[in-house]
Kinemage of the C-alpha trace (Angstrom):
@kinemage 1
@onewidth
@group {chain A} dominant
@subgroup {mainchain}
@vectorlist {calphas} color= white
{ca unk a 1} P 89.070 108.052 124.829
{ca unk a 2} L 88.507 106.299 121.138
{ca unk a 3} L 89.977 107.025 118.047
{ca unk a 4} L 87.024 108.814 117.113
{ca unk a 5} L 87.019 111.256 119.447
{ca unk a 6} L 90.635 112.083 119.850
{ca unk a 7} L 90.248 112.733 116.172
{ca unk a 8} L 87.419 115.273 116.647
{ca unk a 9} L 89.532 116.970 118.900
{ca unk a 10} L 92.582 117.260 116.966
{ca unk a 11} L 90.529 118.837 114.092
{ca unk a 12} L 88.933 121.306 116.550
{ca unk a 13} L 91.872 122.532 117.721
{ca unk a 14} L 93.287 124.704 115.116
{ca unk a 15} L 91.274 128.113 115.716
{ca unk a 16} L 93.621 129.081 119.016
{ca unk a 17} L 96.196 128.381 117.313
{ca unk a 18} L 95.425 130.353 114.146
{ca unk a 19} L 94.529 133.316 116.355
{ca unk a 20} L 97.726 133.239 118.285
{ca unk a 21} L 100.018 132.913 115.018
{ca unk a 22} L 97.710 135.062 113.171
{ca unk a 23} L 98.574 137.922 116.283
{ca unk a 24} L 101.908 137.360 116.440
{ca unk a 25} L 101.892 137.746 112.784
{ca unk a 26} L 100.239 141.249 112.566
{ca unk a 27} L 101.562 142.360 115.577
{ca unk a 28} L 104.833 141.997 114.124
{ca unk a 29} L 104.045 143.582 110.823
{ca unk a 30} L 102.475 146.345 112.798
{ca unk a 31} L 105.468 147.133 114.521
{ca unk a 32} L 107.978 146.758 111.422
{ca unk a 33} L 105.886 149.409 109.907
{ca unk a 34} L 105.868 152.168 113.027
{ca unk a 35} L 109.397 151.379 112.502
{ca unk a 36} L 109.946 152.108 108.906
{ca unk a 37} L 107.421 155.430 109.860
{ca unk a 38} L 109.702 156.803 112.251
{ca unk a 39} L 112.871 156.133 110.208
{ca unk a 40} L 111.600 158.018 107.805
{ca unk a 41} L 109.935 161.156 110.357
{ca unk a 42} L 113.340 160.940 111.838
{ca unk a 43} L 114.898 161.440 108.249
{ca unk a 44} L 112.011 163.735 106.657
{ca unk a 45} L 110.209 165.393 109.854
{ca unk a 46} L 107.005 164.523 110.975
{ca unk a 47} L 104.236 162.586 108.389
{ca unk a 48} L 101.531 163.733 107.339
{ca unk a 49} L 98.622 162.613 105.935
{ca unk a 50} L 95.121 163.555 104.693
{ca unk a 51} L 92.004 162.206 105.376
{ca unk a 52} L 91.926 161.045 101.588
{ca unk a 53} L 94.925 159.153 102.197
{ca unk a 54} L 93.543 157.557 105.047
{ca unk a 55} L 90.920 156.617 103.529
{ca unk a 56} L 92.769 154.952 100.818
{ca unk a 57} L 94.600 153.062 103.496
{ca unk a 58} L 91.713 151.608 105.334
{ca unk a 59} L 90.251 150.858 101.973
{ca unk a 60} L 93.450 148.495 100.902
{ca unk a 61} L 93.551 147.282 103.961
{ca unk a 62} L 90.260 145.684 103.828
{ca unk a 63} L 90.954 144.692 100.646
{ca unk a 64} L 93.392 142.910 102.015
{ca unk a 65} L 91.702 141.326 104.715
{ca unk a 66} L 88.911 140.129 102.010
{ca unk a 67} L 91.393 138.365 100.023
{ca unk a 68} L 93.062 136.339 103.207
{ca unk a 69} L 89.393 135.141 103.743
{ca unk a 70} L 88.770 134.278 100.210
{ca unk a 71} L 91.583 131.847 100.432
């Protein structure tokens, strides 16, 4: 195997690995945040929420998900 092509390799590498940190990442988050939501069901009975505020939700979080690509 050349240079050349261990170098093509190298380079084309990097999308498993940004899916498996990029998992890891928001399966974390996702789980910090069922945490903080029972905490505070545990403290203040059981959440809830309207479909407004769900909306709102899904709304910044595709905001959010726009931005990370626009990076």
């Amino acid at each position: 195997m050349g240079k050349e092509t261990k170098a093509i390799t190298t380079i084309d590498n990097w999308g498993p690995k940004a899916l498996v940190i990029g998992g890891a990442i928001g399966a974390a988050v996702g789980v910090a945040a069922a945490y903080l939501l029972v905490q505070r069901a545990r403290a203040e009975g059981a959440p809830k929420m309207s479909v407004g505020e769900g909306v709102k939700i899904g709304v910044l979080v595709f905001g959010l998900l726009r931005s990370i690509t626009n990076l």
